[in-house]
C-alpha positions as a Python dict, from the first residue, in 0.01 Angstrom:
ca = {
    (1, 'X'): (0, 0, 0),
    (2, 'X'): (219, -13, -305),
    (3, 'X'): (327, -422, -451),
    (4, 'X'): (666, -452, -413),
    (5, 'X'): (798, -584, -762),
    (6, 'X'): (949, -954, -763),
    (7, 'X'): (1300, -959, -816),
    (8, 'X'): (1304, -1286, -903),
    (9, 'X'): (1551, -1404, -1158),
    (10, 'X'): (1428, -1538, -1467),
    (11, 'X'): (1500, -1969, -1431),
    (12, 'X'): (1857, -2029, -1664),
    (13, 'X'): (1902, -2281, -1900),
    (14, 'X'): (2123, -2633, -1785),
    (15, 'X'): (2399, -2592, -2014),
    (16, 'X'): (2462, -2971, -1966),
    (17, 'X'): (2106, -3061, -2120),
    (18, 'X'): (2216, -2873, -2471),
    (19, 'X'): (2397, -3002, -2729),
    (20, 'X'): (2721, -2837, -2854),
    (21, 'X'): (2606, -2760, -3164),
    (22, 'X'): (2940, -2513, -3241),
    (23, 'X'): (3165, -2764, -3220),
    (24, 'X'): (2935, -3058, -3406),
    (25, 'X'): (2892, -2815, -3686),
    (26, 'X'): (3308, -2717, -3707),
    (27, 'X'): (3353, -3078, -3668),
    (28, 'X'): (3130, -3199, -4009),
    (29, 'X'): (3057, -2780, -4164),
    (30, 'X'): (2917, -3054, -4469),
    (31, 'X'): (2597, -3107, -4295),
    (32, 'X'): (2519, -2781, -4278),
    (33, 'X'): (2644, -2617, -4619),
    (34, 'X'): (2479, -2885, -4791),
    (35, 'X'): (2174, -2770, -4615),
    (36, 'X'): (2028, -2451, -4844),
    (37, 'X'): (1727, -2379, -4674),
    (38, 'X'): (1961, -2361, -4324),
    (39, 'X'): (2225, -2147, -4510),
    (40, 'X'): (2011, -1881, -4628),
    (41, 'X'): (1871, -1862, -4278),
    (42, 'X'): (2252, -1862, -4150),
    (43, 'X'): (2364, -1578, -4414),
    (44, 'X'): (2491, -1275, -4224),
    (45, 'X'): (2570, -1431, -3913),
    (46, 'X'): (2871, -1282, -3755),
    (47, 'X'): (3128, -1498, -3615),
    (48, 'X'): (3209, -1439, -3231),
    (49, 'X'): (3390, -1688, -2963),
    (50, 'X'): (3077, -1893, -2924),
    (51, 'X'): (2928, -1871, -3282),
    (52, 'X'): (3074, -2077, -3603),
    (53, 'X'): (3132, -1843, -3907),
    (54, 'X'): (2918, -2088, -4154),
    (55, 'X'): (2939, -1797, -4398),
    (56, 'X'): (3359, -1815, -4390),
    (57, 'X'): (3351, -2183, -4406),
    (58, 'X'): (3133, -2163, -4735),
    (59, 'X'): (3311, -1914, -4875),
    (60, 'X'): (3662, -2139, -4807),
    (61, 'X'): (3479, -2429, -4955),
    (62, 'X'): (3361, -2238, -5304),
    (63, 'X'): (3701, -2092, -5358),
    (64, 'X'): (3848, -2420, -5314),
    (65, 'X'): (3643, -2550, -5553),
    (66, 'X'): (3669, -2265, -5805),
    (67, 'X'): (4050, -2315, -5775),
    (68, 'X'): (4002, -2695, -5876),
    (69, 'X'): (3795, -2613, -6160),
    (70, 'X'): (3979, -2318, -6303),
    (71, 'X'): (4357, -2590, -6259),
    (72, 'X'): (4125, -2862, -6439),
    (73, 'X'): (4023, -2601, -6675),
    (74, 'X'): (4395, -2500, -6799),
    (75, 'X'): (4463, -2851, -6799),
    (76, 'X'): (4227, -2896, -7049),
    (77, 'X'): (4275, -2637, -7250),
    (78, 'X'): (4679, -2713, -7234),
    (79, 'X'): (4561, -3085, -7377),
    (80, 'X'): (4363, -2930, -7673),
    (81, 'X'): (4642, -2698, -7789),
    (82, 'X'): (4858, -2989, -7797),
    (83, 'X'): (4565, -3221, -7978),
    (84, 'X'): (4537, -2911, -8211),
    (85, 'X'): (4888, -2863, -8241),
    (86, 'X'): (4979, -3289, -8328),
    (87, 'X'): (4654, -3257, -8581),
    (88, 'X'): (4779, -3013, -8790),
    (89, 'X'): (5144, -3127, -8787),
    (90, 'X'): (4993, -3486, -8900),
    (91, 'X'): (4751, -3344, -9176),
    (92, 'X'): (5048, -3184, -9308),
    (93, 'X'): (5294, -3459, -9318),
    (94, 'X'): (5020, -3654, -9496),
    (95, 'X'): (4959, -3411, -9748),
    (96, 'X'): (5322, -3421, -9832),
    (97, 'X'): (5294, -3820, -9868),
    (98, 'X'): (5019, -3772, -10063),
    (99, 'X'): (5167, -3568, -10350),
    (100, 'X'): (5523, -3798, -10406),
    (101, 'X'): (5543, -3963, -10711),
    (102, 'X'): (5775, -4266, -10666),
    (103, 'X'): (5909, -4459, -10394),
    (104, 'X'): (6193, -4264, -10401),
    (105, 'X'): (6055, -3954, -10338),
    (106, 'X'): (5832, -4089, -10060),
    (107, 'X'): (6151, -4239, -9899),
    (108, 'X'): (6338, -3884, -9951),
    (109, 'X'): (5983, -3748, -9797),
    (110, 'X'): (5994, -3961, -9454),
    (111, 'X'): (6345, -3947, -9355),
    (112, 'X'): (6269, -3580, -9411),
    (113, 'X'): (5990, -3330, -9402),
    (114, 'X'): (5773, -3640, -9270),
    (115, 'X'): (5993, -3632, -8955),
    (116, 'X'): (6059, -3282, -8944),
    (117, 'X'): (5716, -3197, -8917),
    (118, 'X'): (5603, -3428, -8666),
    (119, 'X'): (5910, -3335, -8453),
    (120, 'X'): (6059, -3653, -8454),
    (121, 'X'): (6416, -3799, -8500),
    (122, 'X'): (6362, -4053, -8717),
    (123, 'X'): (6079, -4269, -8922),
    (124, 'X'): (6111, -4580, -9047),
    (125, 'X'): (5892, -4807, -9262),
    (126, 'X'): (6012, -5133, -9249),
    (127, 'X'): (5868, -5381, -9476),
    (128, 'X'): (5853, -5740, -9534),
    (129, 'X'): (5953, -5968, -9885),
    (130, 'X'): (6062, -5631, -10073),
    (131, 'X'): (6367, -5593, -10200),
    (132, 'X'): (6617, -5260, -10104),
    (133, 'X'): (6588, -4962, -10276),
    (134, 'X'): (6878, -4751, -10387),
    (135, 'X'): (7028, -4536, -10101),
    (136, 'X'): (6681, -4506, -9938),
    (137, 'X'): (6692, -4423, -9581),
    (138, 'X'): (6389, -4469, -9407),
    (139, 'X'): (6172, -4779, -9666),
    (140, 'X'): (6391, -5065, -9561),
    (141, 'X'): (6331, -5391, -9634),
    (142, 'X'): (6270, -5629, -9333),
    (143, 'X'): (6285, -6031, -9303),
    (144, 'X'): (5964, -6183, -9268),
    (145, 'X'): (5844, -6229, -8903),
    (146, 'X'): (5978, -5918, -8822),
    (147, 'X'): (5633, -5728, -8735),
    (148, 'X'): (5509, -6046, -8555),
    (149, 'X'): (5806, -5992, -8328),
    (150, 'X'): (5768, -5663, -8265),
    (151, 'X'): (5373, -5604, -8258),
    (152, 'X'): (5277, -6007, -8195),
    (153, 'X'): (4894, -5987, -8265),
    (154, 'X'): (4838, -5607, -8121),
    (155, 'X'): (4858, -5343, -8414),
    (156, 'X'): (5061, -5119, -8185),
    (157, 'X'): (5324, -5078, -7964),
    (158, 'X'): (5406, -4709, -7779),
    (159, 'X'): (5705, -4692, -7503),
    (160, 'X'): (6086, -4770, -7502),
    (161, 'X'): (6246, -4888, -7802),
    (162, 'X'): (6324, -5253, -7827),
    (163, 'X'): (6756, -5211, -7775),
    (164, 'X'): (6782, -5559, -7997),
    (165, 'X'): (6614, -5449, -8261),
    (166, 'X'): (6710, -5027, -8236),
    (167, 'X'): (7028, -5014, -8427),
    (168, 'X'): (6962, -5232, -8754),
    (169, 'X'): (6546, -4973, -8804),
    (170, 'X'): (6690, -4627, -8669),
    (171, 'X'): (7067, -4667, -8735),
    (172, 'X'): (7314, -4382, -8679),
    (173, 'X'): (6997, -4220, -8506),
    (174, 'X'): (6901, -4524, -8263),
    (175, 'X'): (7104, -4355, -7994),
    (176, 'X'): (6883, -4059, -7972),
    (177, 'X'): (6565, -4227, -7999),
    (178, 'X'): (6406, -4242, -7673),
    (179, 'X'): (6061, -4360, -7715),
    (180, 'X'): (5892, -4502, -8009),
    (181, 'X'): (5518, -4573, -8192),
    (182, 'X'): (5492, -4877, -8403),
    (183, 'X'): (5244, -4946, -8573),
    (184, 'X'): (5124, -5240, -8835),
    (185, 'X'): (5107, -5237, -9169),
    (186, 'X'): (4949, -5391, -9423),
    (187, 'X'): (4860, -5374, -9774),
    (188, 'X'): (4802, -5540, -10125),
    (189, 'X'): (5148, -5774, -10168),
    (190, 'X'): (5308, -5638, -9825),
    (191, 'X'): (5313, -5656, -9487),
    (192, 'X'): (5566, -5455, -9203),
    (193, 'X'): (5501, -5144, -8947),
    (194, 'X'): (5628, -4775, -8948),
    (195, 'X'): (5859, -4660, -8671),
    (196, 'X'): (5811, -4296, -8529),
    (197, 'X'): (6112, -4229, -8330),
    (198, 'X'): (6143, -3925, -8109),
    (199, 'X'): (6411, -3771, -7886),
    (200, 'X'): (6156, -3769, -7581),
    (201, 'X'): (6113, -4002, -7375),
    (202, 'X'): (5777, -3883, -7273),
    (203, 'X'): (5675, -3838, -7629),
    (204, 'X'): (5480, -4211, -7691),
    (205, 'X'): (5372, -4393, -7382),
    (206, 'X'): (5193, -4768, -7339),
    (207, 'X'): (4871, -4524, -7177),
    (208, 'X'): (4866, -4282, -7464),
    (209, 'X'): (4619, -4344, -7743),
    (210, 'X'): (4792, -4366, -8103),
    (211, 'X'): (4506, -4211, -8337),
    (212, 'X'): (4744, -3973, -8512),
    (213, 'X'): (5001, -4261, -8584),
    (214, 'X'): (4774, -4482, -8686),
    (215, 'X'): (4621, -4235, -8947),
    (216, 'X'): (4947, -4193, -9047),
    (217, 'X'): (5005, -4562, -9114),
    (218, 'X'): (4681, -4602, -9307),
    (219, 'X'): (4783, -4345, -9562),
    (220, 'X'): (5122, -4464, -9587),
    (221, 'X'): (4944, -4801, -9688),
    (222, 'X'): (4784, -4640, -10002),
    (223, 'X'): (5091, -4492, -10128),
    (224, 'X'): (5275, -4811, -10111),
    (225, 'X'): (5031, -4973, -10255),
    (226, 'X'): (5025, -4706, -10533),
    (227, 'X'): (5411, -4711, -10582),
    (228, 'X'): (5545, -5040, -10514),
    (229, 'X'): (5636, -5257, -10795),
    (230, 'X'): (5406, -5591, -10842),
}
């Protein structure tokens, strides 16, 4: 006589003994995708109503993060130009002072190519115990104190002009200068800063560094030295 066969169903699982894994994982995908070894063993899964599409979730999180670093990557690039770009304008507004003979040329030099190049509306070196030259327009002479009010004991000062003191440095330009670099000078027998005056308002801010001024002001201190009279 044949044995029947046992149609016994095989015991199920208690759902309520296992953990919901699905929606732990959706809830934190981190501690999972940070897990290599677990998403190589995960790669090719297929997402369905009860399975969580690890592979999609990765993929979401790289391009994120490609996007970031490609944005931070133009950024960067944008910041060079313009580092590149100020460089090159500087270097060739101090070869210019370089190569004036007398103060008089240097003078005719700053209120012109010198600001020109650099893009600004006006510069102005403003200087301490000398006396006026002839129909210069950006050397001026300045009364003593003047770059302790203006600088106290910093050597610079980027941001807003200073509306008392605007009118009598930039003159007939003051009301299109905007923001402002000042920075100290001194030499052998003088002492005063150099204005650079621009349109922008954006163009010299309290955060940004002042390298390319201060370069600037450095040279400017050897040619005075060189030309004025002692």
């Amino acid at each position: 006589m044949k044995r029947m066969r046992s149609n016994a169903m095989p015991a199920t699982r208690n759902t309520e003994d296992t953990p919901d894994w699905r929606s732990a994982i959706l809830a934190d995908p981190s501690r999972v995708l940070a897990d290599g070894e677990l998403m190589n063993a995960l790669l090719g899964v297929r997402s369905d109503a009860n399975v969580a599409d690890l592979n999609a979730a990765a993929r979401a999180r790289l391009q994120s993060e490609i996007t970031l670093l490609k944005a931070a990557n133009e950024d960067l690039q944008h910041m060079l130009r313009g580092n590149l770009a100020a460089q090159a304008s500087a270097h060739a507004a101090v070869m210019g002072l370089m190569d004036e003979p007398t103060l008089a040329a240097l003078d005719r030099r700053l209120a012109g190519h010198t600001a020109t190049t650099l893009g600004l509306e006006a510069v102005r070196v403003c200087l301490e115990g000398i006396t006026a030259l002839p129909r210069a327009i950006a050397i001026l002479p300045a009364a003593p104190g003047l770059k302790a009010a203006m600088l106290g004991d910093a050597s610079e000062r980027l941001g807003a002009p200073d509306p008392r003191l605007s009118g009598p440095i930039y003159g007939v330009q003051a009301s299109r200068v905007a923001s402002e670099a000042v920075i100290a000078l001194e030499g052998r027998g003088f002492s005063g800063v150099v204005c650079l005056g621009s349109a922008r308002r954006d163009a010299f801010r309290p955060s940004d560094a002042a390298d390319l001024a201060h370069f600037l002001a450095r040279i400017l201190e050897r040619r005075l030295e060189a030309l004025l009279p002692r």
